[in-house]
C-alpha positions as CSV (number, residue, x, y, z in Angstrom):
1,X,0.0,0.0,0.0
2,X,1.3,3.5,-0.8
3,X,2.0,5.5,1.6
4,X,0.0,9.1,1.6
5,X,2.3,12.5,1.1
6,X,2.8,14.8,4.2
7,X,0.3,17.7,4.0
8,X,1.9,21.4,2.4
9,X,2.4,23.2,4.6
10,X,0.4,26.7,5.3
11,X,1.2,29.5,3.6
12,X,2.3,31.7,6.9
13,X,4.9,28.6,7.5
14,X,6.6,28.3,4.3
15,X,7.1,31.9,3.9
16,X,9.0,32.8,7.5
17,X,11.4,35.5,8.0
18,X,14.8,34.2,8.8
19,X,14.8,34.9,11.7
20,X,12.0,33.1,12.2
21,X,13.2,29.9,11.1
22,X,13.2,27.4,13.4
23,X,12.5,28.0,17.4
24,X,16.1,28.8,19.4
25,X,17.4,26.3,21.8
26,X,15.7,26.6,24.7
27,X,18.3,24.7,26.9
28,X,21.9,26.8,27.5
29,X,24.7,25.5,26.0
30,X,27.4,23.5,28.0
31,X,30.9,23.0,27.6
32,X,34.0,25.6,27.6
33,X,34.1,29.3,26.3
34,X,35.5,28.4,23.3
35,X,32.7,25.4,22.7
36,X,29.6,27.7,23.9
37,X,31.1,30.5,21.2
38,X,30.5,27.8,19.3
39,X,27.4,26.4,19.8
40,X,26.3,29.6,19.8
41,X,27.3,30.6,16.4
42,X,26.1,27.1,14.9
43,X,23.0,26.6,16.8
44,X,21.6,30.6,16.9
45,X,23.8,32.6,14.5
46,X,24.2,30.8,11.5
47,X,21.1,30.5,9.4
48,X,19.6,33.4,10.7
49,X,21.9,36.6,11.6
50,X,24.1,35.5,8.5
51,X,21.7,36.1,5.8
52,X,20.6,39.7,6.4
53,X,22.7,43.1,7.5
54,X,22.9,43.7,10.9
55,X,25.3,46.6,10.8
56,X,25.3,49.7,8.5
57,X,25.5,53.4,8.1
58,X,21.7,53.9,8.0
59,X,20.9,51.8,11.4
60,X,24.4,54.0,13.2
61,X,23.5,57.5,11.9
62,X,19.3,56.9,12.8
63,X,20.6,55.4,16.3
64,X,23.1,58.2,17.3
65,X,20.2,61.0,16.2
66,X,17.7,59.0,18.3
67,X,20.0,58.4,21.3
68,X,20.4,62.3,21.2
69,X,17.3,62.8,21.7
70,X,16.7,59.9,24.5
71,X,19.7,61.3,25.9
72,X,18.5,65.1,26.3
73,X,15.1,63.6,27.6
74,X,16.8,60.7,30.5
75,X,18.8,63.7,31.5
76,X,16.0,65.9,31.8
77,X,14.1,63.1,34.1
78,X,17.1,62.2,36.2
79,X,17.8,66.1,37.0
80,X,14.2,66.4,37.9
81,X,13.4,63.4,40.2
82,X,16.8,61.3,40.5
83,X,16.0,58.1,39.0
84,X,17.5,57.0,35.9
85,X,15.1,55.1,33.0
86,X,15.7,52.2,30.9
87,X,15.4,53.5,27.7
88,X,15.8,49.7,25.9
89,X,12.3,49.3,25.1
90,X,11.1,53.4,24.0
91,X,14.3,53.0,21.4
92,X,12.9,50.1,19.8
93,X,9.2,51.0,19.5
94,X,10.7,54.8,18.0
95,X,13.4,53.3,15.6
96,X,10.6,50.9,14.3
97,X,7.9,53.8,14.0
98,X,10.6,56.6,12.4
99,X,12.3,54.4,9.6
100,X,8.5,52.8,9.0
101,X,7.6,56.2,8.5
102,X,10.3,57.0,6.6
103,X,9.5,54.3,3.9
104,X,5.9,55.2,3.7
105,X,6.8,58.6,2.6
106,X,9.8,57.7,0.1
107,X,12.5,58.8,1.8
108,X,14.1,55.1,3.0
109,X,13.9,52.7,-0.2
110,X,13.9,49.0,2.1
111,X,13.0,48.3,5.5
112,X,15.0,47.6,8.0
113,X,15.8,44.0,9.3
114,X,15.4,43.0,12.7
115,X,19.4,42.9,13.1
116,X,19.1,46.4,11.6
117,X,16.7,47.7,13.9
118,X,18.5,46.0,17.1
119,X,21.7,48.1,16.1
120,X,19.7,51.2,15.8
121,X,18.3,50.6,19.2
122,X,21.9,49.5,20.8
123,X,23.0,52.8,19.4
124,X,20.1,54.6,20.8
125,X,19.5,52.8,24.3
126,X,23.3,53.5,24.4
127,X,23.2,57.0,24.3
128,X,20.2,57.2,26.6
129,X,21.6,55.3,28.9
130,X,25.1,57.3,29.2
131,X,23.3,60.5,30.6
132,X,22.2,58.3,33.6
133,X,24.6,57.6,35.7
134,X,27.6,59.3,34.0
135,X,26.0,62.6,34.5
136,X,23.3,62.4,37.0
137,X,24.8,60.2,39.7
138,X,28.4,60.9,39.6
139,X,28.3,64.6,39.2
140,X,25.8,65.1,42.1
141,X,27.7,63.4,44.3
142,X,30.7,64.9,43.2
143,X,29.0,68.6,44.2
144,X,27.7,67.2,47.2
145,X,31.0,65.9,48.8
146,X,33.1,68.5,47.4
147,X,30.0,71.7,47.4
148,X,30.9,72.8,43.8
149,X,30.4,72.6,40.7
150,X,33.0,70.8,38.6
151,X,34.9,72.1,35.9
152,X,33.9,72.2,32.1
153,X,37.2,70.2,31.0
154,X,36.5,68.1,34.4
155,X,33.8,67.6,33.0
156,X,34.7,66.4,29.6
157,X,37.3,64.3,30.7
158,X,35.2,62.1,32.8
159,X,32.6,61.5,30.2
160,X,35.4,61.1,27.5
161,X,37.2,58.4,29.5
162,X,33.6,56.9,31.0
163,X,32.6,56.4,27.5
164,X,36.3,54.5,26.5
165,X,36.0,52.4,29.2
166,X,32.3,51.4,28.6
167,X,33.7,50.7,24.9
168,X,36.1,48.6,25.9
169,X,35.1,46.4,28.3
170,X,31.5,45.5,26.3
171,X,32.9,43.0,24.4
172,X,34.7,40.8,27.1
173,X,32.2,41.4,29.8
174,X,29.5,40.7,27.1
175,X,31.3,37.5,26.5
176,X,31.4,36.6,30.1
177,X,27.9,37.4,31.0
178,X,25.9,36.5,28.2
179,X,27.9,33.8,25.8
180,X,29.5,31.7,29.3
181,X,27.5,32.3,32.0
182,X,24.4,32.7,29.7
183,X,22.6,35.3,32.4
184,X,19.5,36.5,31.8
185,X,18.5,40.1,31.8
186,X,15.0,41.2,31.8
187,X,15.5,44.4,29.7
188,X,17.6,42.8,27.0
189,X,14.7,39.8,27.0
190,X,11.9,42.0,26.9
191,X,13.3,44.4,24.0
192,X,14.0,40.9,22.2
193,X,10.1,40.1,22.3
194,X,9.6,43.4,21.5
195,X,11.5,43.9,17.8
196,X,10.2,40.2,17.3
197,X,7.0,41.2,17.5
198,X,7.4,44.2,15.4
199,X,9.1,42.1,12.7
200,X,6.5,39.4,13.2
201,X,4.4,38.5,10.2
202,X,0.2,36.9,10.1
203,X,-0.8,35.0,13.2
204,X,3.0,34.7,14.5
205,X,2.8,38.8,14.5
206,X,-0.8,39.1,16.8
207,X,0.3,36.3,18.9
208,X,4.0,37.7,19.9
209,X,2.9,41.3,20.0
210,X,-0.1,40.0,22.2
211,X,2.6,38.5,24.2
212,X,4.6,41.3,24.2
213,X,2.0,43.9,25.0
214,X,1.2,41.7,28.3
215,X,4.5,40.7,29.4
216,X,8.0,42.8,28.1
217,X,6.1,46.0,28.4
218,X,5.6,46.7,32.1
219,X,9.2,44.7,32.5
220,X,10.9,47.6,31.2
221,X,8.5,50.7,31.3
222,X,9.1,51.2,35.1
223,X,12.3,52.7,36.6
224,X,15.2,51.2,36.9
225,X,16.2,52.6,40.1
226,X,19.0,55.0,41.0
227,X,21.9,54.2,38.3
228,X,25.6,53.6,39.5
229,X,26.8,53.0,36.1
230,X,26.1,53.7,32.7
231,X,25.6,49.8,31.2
């Protein structure tokens, strides 16, 4: 007796966004640095963050404008009640909305992938993030201990050599936290959810943005509490 063919498969299923292949491991991966690195980039990045841009000009230059901004406005806050804001989750909703706007109106010719979009809000978030506790915490304790103001090039020089060091340690502690030890931090799951669900297509795109609405939202909406750092 023949056997019967498999069923096609749905429309919504045969035409997935990359990185909407196939669901992520769920488990962490085991083994040294150097094997975790690599189970990472076999299991997670190849396949998906291989095939589309990730890193351009277009996703830096909107980022640094938009951190600017969330940097102007998180300063602003902070002076005014002395609590410092995660800004992960307002940088992905506003580089989604600008550069969709943008390509409604002609000015951007292709959308942005979701590796695009998750530089532009790194870039952003970055930025917004830096007025924190570089400039609200440090500097009013500074004029509290020493009852002045500090100096212009004081003033400079801290944020200059603040922002080196910040550089440079990202990648190894990035390493270290997130590839070994495979921590979990709400803010960086919870803007995850949130370009997925943006970049979500059909039924996949009202269930995660369902999900998202009800659960990464009020995760990173609320105050972060009184910075001591700028990460």
């Amino acid at each position: 007796m023949r056997a019967r063919p498999a069923p096609a498969a749905p429309a919504h299923a045969r035409t997935r966004a990359p990185h909407e292949a196939t669901a992520l491991p769920v488990r962490g991966f085991s083994g040294t640095p150097e094997e975790i690195e690599r189970q990472w980039y076999e299991q997670v990045y190849r396949g998906r963050g291989d095939r589309m841009p990730q890193l351009t000009w277009r996703a830096v230059l909107m980022g640094s404008a938009l951190g600017g901004v969330l940097s102007l406005t998180n300063l602003y806050v902070g002076l005014k009640a002395g609590w410092g804001f995660g800004v992960a989750i307002t940088a992905c909703i506003l580089s989604y909305a600008i550069w969709s706007a943008l390509l409604r109106i002609g000015v951007a010719r292709s959308p942005m992938t979701i590796l695009e979009n998750n530089c532009m809000q790194s870039t952003a978030s970055s930025a917004g993030y830096s007025t924190g506790g570089t400039l609200i915490s440090a500097f009013a304790a500074y004029m509290l201990i020493n009852r002045t103001t500090m100096s212009l090039p004081d003033m400079l020089a801290w944020v200059f050599f603040l922002a080196v060091l910040g550089v440079t340690m990202a990648i190894p502690m990035k390493r270290q936290m997130i590839n070994v030890e495979q921590l979990r931090f709400p803010s960086g799951i919870a803007a995850a959810e949130t370009l997925a669900a943006l970049h979500a297509t059909g039924a996949r795109a009202r269930a995660r943005r369902g999900r998202s609405a009800g659960r990464a939202w009020p995760r990173s909406s609320g105050s972060s509490g009184p910075r001591a750092s700028s990460s």
